[in-house]
TORKOL-4160 file (C-alpha; in steps of 0.2 Angstrom, whole numbers, padded with zeros to 4 digits, m for minus):
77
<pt num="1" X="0487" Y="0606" Z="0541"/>
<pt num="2" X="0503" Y="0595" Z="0546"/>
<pt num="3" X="0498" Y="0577" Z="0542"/>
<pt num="4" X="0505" Y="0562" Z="0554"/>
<pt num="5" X="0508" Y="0545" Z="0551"/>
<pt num="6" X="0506" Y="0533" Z="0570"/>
<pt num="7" X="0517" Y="0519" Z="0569"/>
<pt num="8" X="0512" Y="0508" Z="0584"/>
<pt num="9" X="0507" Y="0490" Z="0587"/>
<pt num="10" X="0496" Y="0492" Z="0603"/>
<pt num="11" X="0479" Y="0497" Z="0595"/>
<pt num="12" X="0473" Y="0504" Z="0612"/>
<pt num="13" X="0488" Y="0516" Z="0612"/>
<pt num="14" X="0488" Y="0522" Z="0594"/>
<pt num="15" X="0469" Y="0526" Z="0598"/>
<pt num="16" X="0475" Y="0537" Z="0614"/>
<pt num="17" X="0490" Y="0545" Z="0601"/>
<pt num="18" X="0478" Y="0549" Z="0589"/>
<pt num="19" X="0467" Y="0559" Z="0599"/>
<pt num="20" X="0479" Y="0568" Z="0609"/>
<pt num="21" X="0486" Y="0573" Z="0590"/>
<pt num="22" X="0471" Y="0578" Z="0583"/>
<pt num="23" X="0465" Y="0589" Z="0600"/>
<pt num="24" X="0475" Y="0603" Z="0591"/>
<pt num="25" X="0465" Y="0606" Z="0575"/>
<pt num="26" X="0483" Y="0608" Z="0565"/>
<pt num="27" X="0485" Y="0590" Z="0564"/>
<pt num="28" X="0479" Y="0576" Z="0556"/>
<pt num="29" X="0481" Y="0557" Z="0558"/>
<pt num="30" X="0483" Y="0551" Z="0539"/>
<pt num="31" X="0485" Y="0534" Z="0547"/>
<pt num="32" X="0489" Y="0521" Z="0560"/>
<pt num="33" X="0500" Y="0506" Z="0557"/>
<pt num="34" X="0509" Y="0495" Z="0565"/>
<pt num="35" X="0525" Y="0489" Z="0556"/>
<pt num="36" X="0538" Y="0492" Z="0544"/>
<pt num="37" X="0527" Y="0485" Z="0528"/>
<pt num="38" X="0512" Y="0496" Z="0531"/>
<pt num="39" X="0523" Y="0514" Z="0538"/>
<pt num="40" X="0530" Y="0511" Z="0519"/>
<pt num="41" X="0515" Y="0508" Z="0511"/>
<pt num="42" X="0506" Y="0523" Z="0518"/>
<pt num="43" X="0522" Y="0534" Z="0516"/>
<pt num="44" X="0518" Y="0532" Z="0498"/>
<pt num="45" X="0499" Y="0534" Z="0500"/>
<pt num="46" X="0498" Y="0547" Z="0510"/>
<pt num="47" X="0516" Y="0558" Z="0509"/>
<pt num="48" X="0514" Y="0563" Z="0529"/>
<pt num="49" X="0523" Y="0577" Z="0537"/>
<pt num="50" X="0529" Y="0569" Z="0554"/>
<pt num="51" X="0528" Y="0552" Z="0559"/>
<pt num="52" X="0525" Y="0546" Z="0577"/>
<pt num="53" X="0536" Y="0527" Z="0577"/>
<pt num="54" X="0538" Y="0517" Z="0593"/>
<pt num="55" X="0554" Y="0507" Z="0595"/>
<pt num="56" X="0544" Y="0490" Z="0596"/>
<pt num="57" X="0532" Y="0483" Z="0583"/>
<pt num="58" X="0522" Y="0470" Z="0576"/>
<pt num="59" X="0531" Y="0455" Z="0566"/>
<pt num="60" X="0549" Y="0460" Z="0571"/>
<pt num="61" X="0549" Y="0477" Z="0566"/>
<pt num="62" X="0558" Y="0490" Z="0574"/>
<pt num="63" X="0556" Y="0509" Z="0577"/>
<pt num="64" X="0573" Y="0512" Z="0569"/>
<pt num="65" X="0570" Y="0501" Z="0554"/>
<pt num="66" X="0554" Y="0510" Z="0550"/>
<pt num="67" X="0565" Y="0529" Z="0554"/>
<pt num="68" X="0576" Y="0522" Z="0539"/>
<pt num="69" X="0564" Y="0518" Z="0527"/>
<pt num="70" X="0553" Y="0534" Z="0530"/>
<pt num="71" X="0570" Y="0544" Z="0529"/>
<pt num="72" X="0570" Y="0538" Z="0511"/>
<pt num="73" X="0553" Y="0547" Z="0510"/>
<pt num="74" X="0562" Y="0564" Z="0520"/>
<pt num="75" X="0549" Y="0557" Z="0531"/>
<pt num="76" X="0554" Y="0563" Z="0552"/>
<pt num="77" X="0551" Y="0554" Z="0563"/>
């Protein structure tokens, strides 16, 4: 099973992404966050597969900051 880390701010959307994910019973949603602190924090918690990041996060995060961080993890995103 390919576990997926959602990095998004809009709750509504991360909701949407998460069951669109999980309609293919491969995939799992480990978790859903919403800025650099907490992708990093469940990186380490979870070890996902893929993560799903959007460019423009909560409390001045970015996509690309978060794609950095994860990378140290061997992380895609």
């Amino acid at each position: 099973m390919l576990k997926i880390l959602i990095v998004e701010d809009d709750a509504q959307l991360a909701t949407t992404l998460k069951y669109l994910v999980e309609d293919n019973p491969r995939y799992r949603v480990v978790a859903r966050v919403d800025d650099l602190d907490g992708a990093v924090d469940a990186a380490r918690q979870y070890n996902p597969d893929l993560a799903l990041v959007d460019l423009q996060l909560a409390r001045g995060s970015t996509g690309f900051s978060v794609a950095v961080r994860l990378g140290d993890f061997d992380i895609p995103c």
